[in-house]
C-alpha positions as CSV (number, residue, x, y, z in Angstrom):
1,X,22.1,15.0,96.1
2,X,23.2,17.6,98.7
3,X,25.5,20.8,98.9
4,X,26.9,22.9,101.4
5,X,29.0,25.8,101.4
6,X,32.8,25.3,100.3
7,X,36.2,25.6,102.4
8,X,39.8,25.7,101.9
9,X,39.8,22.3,101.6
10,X,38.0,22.1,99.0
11,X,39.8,23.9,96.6
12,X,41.7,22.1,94.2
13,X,38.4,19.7,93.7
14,X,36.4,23.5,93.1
15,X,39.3,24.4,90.1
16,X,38.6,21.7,88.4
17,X,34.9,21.7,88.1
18,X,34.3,25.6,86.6
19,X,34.9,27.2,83.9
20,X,35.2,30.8,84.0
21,X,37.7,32.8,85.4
22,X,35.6,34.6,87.7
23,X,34.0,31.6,89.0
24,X,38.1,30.5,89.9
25,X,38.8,30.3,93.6
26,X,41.4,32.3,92.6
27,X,38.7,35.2,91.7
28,X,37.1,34.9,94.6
29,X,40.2,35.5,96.8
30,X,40.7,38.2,95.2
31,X,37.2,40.0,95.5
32,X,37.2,38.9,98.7
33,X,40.1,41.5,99.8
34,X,38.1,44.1,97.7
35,X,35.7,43.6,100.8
36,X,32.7,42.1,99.3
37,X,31.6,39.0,100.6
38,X,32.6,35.4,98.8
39,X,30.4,32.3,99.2
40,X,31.8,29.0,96.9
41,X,28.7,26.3,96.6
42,X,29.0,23.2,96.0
43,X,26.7,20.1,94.9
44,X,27.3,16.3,96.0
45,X,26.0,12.9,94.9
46,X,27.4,11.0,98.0
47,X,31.0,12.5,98.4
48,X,32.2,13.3,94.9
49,X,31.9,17.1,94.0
50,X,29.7,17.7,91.4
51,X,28.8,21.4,90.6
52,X,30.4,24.3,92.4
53,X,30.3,27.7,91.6
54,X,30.7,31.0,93.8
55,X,28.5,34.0,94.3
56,X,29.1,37.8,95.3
57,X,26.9,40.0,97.9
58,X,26.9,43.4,98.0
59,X,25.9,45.8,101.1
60,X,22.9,48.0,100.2
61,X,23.9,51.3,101.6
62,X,21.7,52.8,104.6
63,X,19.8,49.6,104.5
64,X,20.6,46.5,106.2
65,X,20.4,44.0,102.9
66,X,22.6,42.8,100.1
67,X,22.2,42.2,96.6
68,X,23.8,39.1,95.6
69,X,25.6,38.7,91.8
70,X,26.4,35.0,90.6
71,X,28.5,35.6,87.2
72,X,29.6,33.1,84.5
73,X,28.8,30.2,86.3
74,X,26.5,27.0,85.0
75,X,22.8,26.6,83.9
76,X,20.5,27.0,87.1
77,X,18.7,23.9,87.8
78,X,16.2,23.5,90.7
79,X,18.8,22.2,93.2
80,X,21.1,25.5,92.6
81,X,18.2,27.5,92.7
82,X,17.1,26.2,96.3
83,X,20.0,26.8,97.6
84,X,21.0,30.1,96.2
85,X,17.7,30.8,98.0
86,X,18.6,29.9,101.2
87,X,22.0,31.6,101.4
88,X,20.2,34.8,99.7
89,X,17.9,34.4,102.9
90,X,20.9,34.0,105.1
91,X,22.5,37.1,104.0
92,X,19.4,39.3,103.6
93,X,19.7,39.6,100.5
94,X,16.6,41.6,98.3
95,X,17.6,39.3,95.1
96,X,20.4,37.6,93.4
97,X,21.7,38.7,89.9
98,X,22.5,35.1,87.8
99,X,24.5,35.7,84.5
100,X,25.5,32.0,83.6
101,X,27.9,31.2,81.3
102,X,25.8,29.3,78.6
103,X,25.8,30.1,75.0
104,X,22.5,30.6,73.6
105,X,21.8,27.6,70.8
106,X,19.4,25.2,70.5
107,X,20.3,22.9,72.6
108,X,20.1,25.6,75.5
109,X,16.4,27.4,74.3
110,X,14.7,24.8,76.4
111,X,16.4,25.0,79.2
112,X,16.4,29.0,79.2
113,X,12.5,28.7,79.3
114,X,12.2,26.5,82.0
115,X,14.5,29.2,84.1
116,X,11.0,31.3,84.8
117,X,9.6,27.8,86.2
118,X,12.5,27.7,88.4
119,X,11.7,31.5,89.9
120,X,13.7,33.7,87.6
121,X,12.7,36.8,85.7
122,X,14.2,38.2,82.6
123,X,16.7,41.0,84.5
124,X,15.8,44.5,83.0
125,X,19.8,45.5,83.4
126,X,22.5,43.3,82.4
127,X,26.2,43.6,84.0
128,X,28.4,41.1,81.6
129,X,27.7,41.6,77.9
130,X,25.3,39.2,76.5
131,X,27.6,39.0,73.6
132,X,31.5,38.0,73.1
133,X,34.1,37.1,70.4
134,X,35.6,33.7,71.3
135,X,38.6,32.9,69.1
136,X,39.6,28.9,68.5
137,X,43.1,28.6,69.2
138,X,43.8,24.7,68.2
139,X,44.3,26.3,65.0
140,X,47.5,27.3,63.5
141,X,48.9,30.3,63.1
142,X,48.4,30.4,59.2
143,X,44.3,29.0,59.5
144,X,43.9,32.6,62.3
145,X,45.8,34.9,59.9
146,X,43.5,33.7,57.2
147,X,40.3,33.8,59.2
148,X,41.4,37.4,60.0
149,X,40.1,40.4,58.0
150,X,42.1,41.5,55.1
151,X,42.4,45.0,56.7
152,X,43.1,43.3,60.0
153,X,46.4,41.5,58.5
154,X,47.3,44.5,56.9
155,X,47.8,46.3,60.0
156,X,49.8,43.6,61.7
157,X,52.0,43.5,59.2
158,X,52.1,47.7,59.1
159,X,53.2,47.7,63.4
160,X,55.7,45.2,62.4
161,X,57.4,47.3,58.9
162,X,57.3,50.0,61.8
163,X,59.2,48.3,64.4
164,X,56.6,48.2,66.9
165,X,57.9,45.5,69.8
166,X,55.7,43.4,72.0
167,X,56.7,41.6,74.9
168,X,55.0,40.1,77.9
169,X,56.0,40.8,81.5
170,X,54.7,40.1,85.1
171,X,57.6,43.1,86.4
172,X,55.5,45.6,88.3
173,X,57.4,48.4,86.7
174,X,55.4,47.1,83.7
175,X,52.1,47.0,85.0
176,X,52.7,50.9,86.5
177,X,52.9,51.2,82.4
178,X,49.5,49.7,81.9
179,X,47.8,51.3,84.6
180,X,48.7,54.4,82.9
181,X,47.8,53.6,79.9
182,X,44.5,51.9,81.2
183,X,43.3,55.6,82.8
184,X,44.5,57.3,79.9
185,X,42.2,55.2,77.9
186,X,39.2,55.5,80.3
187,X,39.4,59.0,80.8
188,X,39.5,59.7,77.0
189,X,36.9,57.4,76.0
190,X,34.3,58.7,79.0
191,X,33.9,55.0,80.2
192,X,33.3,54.0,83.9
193,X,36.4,51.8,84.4
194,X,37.7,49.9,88.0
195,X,39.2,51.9,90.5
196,X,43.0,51.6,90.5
197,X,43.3,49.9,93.9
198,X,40.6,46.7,92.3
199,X,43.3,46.8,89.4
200,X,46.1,46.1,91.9
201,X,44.4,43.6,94.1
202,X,43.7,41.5,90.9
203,X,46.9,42.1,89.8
204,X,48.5,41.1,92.8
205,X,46.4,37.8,93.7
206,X,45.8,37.0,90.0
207,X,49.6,37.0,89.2
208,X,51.1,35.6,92.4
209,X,48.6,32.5,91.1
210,X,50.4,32.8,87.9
211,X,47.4,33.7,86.2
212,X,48.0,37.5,85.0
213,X,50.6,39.1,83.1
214,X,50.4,42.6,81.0
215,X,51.1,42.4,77.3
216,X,53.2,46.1,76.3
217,X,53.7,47.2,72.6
218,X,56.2,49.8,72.0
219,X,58.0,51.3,69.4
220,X,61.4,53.4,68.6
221,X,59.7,56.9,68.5
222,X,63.4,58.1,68.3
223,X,67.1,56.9,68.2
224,X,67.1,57.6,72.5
225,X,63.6,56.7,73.1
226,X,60.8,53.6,73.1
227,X,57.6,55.0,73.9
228,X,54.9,52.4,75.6
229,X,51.8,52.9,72.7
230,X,49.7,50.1,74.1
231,X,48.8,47.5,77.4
232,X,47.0,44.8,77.7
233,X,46.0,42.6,81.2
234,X,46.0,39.3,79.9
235,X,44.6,36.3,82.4
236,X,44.7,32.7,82.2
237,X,42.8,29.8,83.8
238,X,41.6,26.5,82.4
239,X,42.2,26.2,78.7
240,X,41.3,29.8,78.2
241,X,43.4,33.1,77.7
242,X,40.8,36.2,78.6
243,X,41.3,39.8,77.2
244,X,39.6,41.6,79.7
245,X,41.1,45.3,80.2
246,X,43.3,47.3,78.2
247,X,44.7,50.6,77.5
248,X,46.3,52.5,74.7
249,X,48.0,56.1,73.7
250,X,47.0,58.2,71.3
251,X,50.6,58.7,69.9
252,X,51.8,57.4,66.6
253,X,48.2,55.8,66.1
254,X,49.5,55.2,62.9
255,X,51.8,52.4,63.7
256,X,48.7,50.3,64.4
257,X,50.4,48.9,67.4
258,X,46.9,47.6,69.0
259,X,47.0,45.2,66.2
260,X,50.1,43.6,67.0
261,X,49.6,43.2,70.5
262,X,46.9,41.5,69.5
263,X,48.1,39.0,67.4
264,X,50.9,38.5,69.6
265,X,48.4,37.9,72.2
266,X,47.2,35.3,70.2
267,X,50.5,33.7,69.5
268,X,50.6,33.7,73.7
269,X,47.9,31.5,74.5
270,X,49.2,29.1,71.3
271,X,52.6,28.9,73.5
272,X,50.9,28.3,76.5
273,X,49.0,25.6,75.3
274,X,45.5,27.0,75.5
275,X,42.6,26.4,73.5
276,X,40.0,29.3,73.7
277,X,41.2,33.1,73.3
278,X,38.2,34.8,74.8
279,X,37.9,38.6,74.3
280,X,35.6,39.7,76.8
281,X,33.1,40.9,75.1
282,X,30.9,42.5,72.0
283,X,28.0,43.8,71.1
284,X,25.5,42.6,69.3
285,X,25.1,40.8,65.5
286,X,24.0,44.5,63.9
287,X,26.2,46.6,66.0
288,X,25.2,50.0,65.5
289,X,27.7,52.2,64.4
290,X,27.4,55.0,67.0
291,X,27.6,53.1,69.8
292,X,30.2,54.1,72.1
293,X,32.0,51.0,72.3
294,X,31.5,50.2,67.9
295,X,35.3,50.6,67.9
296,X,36.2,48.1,70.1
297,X,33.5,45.7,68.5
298,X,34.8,46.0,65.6
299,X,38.4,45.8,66.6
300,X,37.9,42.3,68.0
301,X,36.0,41.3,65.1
302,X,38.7,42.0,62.8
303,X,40.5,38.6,64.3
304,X,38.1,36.2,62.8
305,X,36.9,35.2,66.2
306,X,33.4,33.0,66.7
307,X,30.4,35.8,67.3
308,X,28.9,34.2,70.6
309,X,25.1,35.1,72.6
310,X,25.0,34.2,76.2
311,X,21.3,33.3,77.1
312,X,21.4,36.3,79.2
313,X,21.2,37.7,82.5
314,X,18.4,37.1,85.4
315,X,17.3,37.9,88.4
316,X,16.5,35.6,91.6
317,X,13.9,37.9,93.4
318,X,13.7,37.0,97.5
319,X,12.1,40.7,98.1
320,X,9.4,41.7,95.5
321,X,9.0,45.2,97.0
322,X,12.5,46.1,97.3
323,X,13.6,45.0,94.4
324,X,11.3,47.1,92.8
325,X,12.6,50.0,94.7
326,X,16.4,48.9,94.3
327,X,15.9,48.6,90.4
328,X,14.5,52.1,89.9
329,X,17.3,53.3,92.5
330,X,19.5,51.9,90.1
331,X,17.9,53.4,87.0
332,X,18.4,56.9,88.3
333,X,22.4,56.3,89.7
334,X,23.5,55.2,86.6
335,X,21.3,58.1,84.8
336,X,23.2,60.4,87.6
337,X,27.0,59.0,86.9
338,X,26.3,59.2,83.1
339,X,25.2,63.0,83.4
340,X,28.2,63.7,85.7
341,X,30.8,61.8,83.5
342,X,29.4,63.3,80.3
């Protein structure tokens, strides 16, 4: 077995292997024109690719290190952990964040305890949610509406009596439309949301790949005028649609057009041939009820979608002392921005 770091050429082989969106070349192109640095890995027995996956690092300011961040990729084994070691040492990085994307069963329990053998600790701060809704979309369209809740279907059917329209578009007159509706959203919910130029850098690579389009519900408001209630970034790659950002108005809440969107949303990845609808993520199996983001929780629940645990996020240390220092840094700046934004 060997690896070495990926090129161009390498691509199509590199698609075919993950299976996350973020870990798509496609992903990395386009955080690489955010400016962070992209490295794609990949694993050989002889010259057949085996295991590839791509990382992130991430200038420490005023210091000359990196923190590295290696999201939804595959269970670490002692081969990937070697030689996220030597490129962490190669870009001076203090430690490498590793959030893979494995669900936590029984099967996995054995391999998440041998991850501290490997070097790994148990990461005090997570970035990905540890938790998701996952809906099966092999079904048919009468098995999801009776998986859904009661209350859920009610609504559906309560945007639809009300004339509430959906449609999906890759126009950017469109996705000005849900980058209004996203910062509405953020700004009225007090959550710390992308900045508008990583929203159109995704946009832009992820849809010239044909992998994004926006999702708009509207409705009639009056004889002369539709009014855009709610927007939804929808992404593809694989056999999986991903929900990942979103943003709604707070007029005519009543026509529950969130609801439709969502089902129609559903009804897109059916048409597209997709198998997995994955929403991006939930909290946990005894979500409290004041939490922040309850609402959206229990939004996404209300589709009848598979409750999922990821084993979890860790940390690669390469610098015991800073990463000490960098973790308590980080403690107090996200302390700071909370007090600032509240």
């Amino acid at each position: 077995m060997s690896w070495r770091v990926l090129t161009d050429k390498d691509r199509n082989k590199y698609d075919k292997l993950v299976s996350h969106i973020i870990q798509s070349w496609e992903w990395g192109e386009f955080r690489g024109k955010t400016g962070v640095d992209v490295v794609r890995v990949g694993h050989f027995d002889g010259a057949k690719l085996t295991k590839a996956y791509q990382l992130t690092f991430h200038k420490v300011p005023k210091l000359k290190k990196t923190i590295g961040y290696f999201p939804k990729g595959p269970m670490p084994d002692k081969e990937m952990v070697e030689a996220l070691k030597k490129i962490g040492a190669e870009k001076n990085a203090a430690f490498i964040k590793i959030e893979p994307n494995v669900e936590l069963s029984q099967k996995s329990k054995g391999k998440v305890e041998s991850l501290e053998h490997l070097g790994l600790v148990k990461a005090k701060k997570a970035l990905f949610t540890k938790y998701n809704f996952v809906l099966d979309l092999t079904r048919s369209e009468e098995q999801i509406l009776a998986g859904m809740h009661p209350k859920t279907r009610y609504n559906i059917k309560v945007a639809q009596k009300k004339g509430v329209e959906v449609y999906e578009s890759t126009d950017e007159r469109d996705f000005e439309i849900y980058l209004k509706l996203y910062f509405e959203t953020t700004k009225r919910q007090k959550y710390f949301g992308h900045t508008l130029a990583y929203h159109r850098l995704a946009w832009k690579t992820l849809r010239d790949a044909k992998m994004a389009r926006v999702l708009i519900g509207k409705y009639p408001s009056t004889s002369l005028r539709t009014t855009p209630l709610v927007a939804w970034m929808l992404l593809n790659f694989g056999d999986t649609l991903y929900y990942p950002y979103g943003g709604s108005s707070l007029e005519h809440r009543d026509v529950m057009a969130s609801n439709l969107v969502a089902w129609e949303a559903i009804r897109l990845g059916k048409k597209l041939k997709l198998k997995t609808f994955d929403m991006w993520g939930a909290l946990g199996p005894e979500p409290d009820t004041r939490d922040p983001w309850y609402g959206f929780h229990r939004f996404k629940a209300g589709y009848g979608a598979r409750h999922v645990e990821y084993i979890g996020t860790y940390d690669l240390v390469l610098n015991p002392t800073l990463y000490k220092l960098l973790s308590t840094a980080d403690q107090l700046r996200w302390f700071l921005l909370r007090a600032t934004r509240f």
